[in-house]
MARRO-255402 format. One record per residue (C-alpha): residue in three letters; x, y, z; residue number from 1. Coordinates in Angstrom, 1 decimal. Each point is the difference from the previous one (the first is absolute). Layout:
+------+--------+--------+--------+-----+
| type |     px |     py |     pz | seq |
+------+--------+--------+--------+-----+
|  ALA |      X |      Y |      Z | NUM |
...
+------+--------+--------+--------+-----+
// end
This chain:
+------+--------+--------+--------+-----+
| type |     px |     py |     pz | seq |
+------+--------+--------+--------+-----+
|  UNK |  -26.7 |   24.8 |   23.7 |   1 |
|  UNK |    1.3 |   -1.8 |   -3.3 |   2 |
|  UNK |    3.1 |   -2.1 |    0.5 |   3 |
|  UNK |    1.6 |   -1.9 |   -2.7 |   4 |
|  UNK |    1.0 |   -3.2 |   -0.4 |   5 |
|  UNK |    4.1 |   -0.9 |    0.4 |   6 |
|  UNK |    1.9 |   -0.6 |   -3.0 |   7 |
|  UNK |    0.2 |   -3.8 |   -0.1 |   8 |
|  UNK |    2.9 |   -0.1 |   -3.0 |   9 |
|  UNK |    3.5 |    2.3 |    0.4 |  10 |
|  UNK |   -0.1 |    3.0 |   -2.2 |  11 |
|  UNK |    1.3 |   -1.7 |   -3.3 |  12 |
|  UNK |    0.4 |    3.1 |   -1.9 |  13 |
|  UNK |    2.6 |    1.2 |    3.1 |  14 |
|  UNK |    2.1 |   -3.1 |    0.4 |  15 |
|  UNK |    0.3 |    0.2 |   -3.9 |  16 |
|  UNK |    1.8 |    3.5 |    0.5 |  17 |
|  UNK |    1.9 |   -1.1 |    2.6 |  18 |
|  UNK |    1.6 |   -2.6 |   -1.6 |  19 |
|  UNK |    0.7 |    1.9 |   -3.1 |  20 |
|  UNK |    1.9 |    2.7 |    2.4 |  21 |
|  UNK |    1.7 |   -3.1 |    1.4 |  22 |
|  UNK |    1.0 |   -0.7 |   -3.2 |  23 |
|  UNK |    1.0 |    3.2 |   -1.2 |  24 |
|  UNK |    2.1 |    0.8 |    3.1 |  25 |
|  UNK |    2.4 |   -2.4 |   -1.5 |  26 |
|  UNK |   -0.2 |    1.9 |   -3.5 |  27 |
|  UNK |   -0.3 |    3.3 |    0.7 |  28 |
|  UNK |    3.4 |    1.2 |    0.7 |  29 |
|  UNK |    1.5 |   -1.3 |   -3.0 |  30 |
|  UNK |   -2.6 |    2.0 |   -2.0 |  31 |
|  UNK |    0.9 |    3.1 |    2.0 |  32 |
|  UNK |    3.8 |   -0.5 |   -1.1 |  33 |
|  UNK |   -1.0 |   -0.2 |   -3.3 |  34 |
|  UNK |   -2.1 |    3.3 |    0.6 |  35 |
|  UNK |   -3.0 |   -1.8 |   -0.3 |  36 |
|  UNK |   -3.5 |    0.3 |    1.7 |  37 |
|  UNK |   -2.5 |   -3.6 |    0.3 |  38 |
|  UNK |   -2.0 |    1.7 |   -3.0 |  39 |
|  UNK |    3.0 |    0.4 |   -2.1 |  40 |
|  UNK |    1.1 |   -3.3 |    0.4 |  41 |
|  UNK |   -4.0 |   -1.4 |   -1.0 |  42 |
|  UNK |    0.1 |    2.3 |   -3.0 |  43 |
|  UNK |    4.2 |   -1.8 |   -1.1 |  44 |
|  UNK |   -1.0 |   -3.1 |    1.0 |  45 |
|  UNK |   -2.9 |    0.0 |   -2.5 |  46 |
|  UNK |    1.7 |    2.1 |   -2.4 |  47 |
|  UNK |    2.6 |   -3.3 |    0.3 |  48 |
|  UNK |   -2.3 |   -2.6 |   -0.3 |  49 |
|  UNK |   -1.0 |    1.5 |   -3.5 |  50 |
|  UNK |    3.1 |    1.4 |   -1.1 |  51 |
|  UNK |   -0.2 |   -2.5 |   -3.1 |  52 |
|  UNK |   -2.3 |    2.2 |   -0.9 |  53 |
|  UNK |    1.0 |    2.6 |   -2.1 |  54 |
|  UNK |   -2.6 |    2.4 |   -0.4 |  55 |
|  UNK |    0.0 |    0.5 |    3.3 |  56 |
|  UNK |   -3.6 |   -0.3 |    2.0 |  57 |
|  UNK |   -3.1 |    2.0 |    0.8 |  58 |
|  UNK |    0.1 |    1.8 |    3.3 |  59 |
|  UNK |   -3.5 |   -1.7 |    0.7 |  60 |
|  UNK |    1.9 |   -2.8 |    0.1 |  61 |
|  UNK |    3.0 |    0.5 |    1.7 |  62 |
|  UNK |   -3.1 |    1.9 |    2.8 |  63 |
|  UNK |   -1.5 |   -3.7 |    0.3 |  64 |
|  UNK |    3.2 |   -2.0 |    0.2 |  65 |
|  UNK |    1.5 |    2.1 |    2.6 |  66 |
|  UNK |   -2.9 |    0.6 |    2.2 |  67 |
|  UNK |    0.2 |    4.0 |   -0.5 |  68 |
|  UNK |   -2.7 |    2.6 |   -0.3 |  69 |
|  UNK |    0.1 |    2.1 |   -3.6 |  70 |
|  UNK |    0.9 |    3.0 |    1.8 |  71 |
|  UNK |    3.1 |   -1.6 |    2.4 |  72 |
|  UNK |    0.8 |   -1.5 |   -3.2 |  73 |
|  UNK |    0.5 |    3.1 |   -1.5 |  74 |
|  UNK |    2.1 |    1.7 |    2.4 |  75 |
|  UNK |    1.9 |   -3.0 |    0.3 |  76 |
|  UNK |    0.7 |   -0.3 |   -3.5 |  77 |
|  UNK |    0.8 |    3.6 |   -0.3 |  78 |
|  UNK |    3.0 |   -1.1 |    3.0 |  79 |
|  UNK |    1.2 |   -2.7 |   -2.1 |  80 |
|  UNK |    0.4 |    1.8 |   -3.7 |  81 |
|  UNK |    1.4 |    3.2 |    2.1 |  82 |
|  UNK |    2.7 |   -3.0 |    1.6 |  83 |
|  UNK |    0.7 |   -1.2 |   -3.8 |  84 |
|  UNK |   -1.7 |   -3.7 |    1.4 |  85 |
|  UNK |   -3.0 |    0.1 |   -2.5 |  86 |
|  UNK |   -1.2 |    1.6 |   -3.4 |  87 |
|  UNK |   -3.5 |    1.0 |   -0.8 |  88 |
|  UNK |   -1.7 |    0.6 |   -3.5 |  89 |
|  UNK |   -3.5 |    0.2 |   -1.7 |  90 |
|  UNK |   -1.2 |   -3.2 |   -1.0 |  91 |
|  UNK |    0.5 |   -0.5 |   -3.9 |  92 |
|  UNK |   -3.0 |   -1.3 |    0.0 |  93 |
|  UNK |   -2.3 |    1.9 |    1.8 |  94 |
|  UNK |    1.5 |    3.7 |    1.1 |  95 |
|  UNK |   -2.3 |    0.2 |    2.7 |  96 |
|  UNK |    2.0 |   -2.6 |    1.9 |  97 |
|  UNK |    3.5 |    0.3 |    1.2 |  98 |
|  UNK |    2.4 |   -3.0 |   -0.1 |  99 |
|  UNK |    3.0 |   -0.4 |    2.6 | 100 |
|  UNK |    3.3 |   -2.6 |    0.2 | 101 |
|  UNK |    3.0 |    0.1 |    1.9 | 102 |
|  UNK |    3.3 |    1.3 |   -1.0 | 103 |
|  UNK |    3.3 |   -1.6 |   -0.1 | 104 |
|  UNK |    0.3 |    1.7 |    3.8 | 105 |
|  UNK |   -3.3 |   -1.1 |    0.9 | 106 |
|  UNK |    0.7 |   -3.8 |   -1.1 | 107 |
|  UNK |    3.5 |    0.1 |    1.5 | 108 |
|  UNK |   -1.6 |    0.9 |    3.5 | 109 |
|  UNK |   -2.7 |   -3.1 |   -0.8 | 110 |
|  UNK |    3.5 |   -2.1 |    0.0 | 111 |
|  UNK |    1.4 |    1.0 |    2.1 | 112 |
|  UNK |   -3.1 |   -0.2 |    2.8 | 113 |
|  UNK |   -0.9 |   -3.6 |   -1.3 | 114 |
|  UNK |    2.7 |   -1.2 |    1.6 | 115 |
|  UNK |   -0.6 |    1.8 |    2.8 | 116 |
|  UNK |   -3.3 |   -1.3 |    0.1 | 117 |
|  UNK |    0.3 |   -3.6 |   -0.6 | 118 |
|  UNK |    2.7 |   -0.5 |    2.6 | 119 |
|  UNK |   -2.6 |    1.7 |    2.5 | 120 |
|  UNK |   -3.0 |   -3.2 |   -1.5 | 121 |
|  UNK |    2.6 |   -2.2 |    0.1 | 122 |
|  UNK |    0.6 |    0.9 |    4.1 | 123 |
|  UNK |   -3.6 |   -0.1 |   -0.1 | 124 |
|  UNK |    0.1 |   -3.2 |   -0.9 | 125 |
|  UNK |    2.6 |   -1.6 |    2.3 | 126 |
|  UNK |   -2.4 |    2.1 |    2.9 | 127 |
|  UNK |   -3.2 |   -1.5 |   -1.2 | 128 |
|  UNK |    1.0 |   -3.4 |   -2.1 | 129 |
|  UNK |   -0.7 |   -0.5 |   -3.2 | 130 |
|  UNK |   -3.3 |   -1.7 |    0.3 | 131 |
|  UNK |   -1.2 |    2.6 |    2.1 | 132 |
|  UNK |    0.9 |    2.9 |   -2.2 | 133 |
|  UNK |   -1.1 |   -2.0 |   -3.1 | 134 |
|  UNK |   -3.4 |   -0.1 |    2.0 | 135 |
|  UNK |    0.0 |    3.3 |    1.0 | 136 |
|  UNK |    0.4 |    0.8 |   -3.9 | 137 |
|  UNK |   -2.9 |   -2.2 |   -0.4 | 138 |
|  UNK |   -2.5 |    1.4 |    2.6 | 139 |
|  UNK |    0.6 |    3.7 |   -1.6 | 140 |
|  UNK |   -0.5 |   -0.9 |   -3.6 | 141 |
|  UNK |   -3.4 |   -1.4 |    1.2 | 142 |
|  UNK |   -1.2 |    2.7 |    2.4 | 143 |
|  UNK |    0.8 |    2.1 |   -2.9 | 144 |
|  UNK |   -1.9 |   -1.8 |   -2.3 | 145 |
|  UNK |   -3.0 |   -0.3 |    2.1 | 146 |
|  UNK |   -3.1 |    1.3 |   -1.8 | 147 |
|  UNK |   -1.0 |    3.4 |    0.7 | 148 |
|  UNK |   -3.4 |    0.4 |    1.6 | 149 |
|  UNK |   -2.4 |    2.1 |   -1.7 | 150 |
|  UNK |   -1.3 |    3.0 |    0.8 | 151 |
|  UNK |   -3.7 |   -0.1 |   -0.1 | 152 |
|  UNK |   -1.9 |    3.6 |   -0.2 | 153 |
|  UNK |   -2.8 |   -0.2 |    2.6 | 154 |
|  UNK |   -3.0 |    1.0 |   -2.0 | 155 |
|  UNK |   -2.2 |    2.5 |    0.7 | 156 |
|  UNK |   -3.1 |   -0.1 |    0.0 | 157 |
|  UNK |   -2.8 |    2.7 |    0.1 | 158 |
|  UNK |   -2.4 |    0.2 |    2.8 | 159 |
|  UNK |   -3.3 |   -1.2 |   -0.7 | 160 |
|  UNK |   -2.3 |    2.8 |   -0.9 | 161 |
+------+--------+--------+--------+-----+
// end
């Protein structure tokens, strides 16, 4: 009989979904009364953060930024320019590519949620302290940074003849 060893660390990946639903219990209704879903928000909040851009930006982009798949992306996008929140065109420079920024609806809900938003980090930090969230800050940006491992190929090799 094969038995395997007990996990000696929690499950990481688990406790870091947890906490993000802890933290966007607090959120989520005031995206729903702005008729919003979490991916909408991810795709205005980004779509904010560059709205000094002009141009607008690649959909790859916006993909990476808000932690979407291509094809969500797509059907979330198609949502958004349906709702008047975003517009999309070909890139000027490369047709291929389609470019996407927020509207003066969609920018107006980024607004209007920011303060929404920041009054839920700053209870967050009268719960946890300063220092602590500062830390907690801290501790993400390096587990994020942490150097992805490699994935070797085992090689093949052909039986001796």
């Amino acid at each position: 009989m094969n038995s395997t060893a007990p996990f000696v660390h929690r499950n990481l990946p688990r406790l870091l979904l947890e906490a993000r639903e802890a933290v966007m219990a607090h959120t989520r209704p005031s995206l729903r009364e702005h008729g919003l879903s979490d991916q909408q928000w991810r795709v205005l909040r980004v779509l904010g953060e560059h709205a000094d851009e002009p141009a607008g930006i690649e959909t790859g982009r916006v993909a990476r930024e808000a932690y979407l798949l291509g094809p969500s992306l797509t059907g979330v996008l198609t949502r958004m320019a349906r709702d008047g929140l975003i517009e999309r065109q070909r890139c000027p420079q490369d047709a291929r590519r389609t470019v996407v920024r927020a509207t003066a609806a969609g920018l107006a809900k980024v607004q209007a949620l920011s303060q929404t938003i920041e009054a839920h980090y700053v209870w967050m930090e009268q719960q946890l302290g300063k220092a602590r969230l500062t830390a907690l800050y801290e501790l993400l940006d390096k587990v994020i940074a942490l150097e992805v491992p490699e994935v070797t190929e085992a090689v093949v090799t052909a039986p001796d003849l």
